[in-house]
N, C-alpha and C positions, 0 to 999 in steps of 0.2 A: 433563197428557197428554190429549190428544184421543178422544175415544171409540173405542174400537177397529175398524178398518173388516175386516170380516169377507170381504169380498171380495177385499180386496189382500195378506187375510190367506192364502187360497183361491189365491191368484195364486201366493205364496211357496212356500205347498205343494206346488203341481203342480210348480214349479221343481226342488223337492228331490229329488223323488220323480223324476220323469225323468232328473237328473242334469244339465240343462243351460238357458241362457236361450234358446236357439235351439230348442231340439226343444218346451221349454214353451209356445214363442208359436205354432208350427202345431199343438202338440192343442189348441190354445186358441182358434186362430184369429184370432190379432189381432198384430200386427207387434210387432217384438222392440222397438223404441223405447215401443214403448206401455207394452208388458209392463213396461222397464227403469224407467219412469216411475212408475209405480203401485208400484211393491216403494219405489224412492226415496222416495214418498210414506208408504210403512206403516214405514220407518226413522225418519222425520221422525216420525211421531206415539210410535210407540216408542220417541223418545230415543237410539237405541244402530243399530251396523252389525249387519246380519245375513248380512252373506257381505264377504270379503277376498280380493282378484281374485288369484291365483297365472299369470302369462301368461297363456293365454285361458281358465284354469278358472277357476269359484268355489268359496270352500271355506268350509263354515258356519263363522263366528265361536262362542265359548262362546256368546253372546246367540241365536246362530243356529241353534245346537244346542237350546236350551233351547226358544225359538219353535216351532223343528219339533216338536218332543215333544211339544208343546201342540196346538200346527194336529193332529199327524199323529191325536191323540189325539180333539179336535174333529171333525174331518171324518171318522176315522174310525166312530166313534160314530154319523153319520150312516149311514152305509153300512150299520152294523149294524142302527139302528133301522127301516132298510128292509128290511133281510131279514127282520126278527122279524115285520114287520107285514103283511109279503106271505107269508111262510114257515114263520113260527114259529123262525126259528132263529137264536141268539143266542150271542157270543161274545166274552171278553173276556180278551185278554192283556196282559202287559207282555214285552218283550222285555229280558235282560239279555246284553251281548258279553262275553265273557271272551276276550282276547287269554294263550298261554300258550306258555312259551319250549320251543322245538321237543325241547332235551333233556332236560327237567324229565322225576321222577319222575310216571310216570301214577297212581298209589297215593295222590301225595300231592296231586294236584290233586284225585284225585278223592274224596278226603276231606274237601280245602274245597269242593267245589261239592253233595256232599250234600244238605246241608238245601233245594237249588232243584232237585233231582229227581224230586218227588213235589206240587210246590208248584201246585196248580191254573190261578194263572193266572200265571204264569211260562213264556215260553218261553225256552230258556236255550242262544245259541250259542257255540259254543266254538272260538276256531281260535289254531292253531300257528304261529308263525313264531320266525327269530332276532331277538335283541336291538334291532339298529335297525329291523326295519320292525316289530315291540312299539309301540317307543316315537314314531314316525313316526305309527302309527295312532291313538292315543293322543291326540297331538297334537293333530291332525286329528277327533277328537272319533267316530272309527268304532266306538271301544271304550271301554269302563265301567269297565275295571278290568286290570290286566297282573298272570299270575302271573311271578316268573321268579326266580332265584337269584342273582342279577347285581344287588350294590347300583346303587341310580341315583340321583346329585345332581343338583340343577339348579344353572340358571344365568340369566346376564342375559336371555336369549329365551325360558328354559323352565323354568320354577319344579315341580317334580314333588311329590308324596308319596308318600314312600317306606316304606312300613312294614314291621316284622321280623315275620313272622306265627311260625317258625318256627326252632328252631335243631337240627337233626339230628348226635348222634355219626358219624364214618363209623367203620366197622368190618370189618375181614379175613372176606371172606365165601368159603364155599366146599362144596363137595359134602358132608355128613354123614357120607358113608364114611372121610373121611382121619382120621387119630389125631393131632391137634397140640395142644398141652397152651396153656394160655393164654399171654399176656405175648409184645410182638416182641421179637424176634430176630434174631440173624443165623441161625437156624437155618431161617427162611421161603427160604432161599434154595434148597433144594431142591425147591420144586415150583413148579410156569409160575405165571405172572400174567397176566392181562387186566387191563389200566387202561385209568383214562380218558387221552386226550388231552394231547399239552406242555401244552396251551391251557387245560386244565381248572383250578381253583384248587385241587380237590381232588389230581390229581395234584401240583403244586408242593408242597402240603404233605408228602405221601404221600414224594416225592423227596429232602427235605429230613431226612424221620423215616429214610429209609432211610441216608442220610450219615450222619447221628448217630451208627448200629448198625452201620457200615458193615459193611451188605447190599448186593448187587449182583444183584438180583430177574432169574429169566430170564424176561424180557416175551417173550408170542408172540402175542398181540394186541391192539389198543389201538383205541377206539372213543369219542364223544363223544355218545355219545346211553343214560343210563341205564336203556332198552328193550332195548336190544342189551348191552349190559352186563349185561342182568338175566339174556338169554335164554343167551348164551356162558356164564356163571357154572353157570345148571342144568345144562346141555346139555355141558359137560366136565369138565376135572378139575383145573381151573384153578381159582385163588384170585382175587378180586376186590378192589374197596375202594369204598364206598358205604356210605350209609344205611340204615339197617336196612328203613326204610320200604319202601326200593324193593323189596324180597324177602318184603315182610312174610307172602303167600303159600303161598312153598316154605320159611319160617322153620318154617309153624306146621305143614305137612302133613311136614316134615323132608327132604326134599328137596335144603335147604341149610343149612347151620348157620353160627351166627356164633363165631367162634373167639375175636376180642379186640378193642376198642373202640381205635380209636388215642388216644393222649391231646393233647389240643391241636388236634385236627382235626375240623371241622365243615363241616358244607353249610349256609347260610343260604337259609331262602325268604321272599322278599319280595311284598308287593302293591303295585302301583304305579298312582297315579291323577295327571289333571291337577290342579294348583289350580284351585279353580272358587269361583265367589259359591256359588255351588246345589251343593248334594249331593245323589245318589241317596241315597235311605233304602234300599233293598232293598240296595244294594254297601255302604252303611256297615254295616247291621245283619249283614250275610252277615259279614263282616273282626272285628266284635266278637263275632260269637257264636262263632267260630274261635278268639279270642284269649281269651274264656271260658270254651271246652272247653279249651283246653292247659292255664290257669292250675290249672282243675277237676280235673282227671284229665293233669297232667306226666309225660311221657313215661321 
């Protein structure tokens, strides 16, 4: 490999960082074929692609994620060492994305992101969406790490890791005023239910335990987001079915109480990363120190 050319390394950067090869060759002032040329060049001494043309985007390659992190981290450090030495003022983060499926328990993501809440040079963004634009983003290298409850395989274009951080009982939740002695029944059929969703896996189990017993639950409202689930459950007089996790709250102030654990039915929560050569240490150490605490202290 050829010495590294810090400049075309500089070129790549601005690239990133603006979002495009056109707007990077006018803050740069030098024509887009130049620009195109000199990145060609810093690929060829680096052996590997650093952007893969999607129609007229670019979109970093794993090698071009990796590059940036380096550049962003390089040049960054410049920047810093000029404000310290004009300023006195000095600073130094690492950024981690956590992409997290829009109806996950808030309780429980926020018991894995924990230990990066107090962490000094951690800035730690979090955002929400559904399952495919998760794993879209993911792809795409925007994100570090996907919570979400939704196993995920790969395949021949998109090899994933998927790991089981998580296995939750769900459980008949509901207001602590009612009198209902443990064990299902068909005797649950006298008071409302809120569920989740046809769509939910928990509901299909939930549907199936109910045939068993054959109960015919009177639903009065149904919702796919375990936030609203959480708050309908406090807020009336309606029985639920969720994790205990997600209430863990109004469980301990009494508020809500958990009646009976269904048997055979669980919410699984997963982390889901790309396959990569490079691993983030701060996302692998975050997923075993989570997988330490359950082992530690099992739920």
């Amino acid at each position: 490999m050829e010495r590294l050319n810090y400049h075309h390394l500089k070129y790549f950067w601005h690239i990133v960082k603006v979002g495009s090869l056109t707007k990077a060759a006018e803050k740069l002032h030098i024509s887009q074929s130049a620009l195109s040329s000199q990145i060609r060049q810093l690929e060829e001494s680096l052996e590997c692609s650093l952007f893969l043309r999607q129609g007229r985007k670019l979109v970093l390659t794993e090698f071009g994620n990796l590059a940036f992190s380096y550049a962003d981290s390089i040049f960054t450090k410049g920047i810093e060492l000029e404000n310290l030495l004009r300023k006195g003022i000095a600073a130094e983060h690492q950024t981690l994305r956590i992409g997290v499926l829009s109806t996950m328990s808030r309780n429980f993501i926020e018991s894995f992101v924990e230990p990066l809440l107090n962490h000094a040079n951690i800035k730690l963004e979090i955002a929400a969406s559904g399952q495919t634009n998760l794993l879209k983003a993911l792809s795409n290298h925007q994100l570090d790490l996907a919570l979400t409850n939704i196993e995920v395989r790969g395949n021949h274009d998109q090899l994933w890791e998927c790991i089981l951080l998580d296995r939750q009982p769900i459980s008949v939740i509901g207001p602590s005023s009612l009198d209902i002695k443990s064990g299902f029944s068909a005797k649950y059929a006298d008071y409302h239910w809120i569920l989740p969703n046809q769509d939910s896996p928990i509901r299909a189990a939930f549907d199936g335990l109910c045939a068993l017993h054959h109960l015919e639950p009177n639903i009065v409202a149904e919702a796919n987001d375990m936030a609203m689930l959480r708050l309908l459950a406090r807020d009336s007089m309606a029985l639920t079915v969720m994790p205990e996790v997600v209430v863990k709250d109004e469980l301990k102030n009494g508020v809500l109480k958990s009646f009976t654990q269904l048997e055979g039915i669980f919410e699984n929560f997963y982390a889901v990363t790309v396959k990569k050569h490079f691993r983030n240490f701060e996302i692998n150490q975050l997923v075993n120190q989570f997988l330490m605490k359950k082992i530690s202290s099992p739920s």
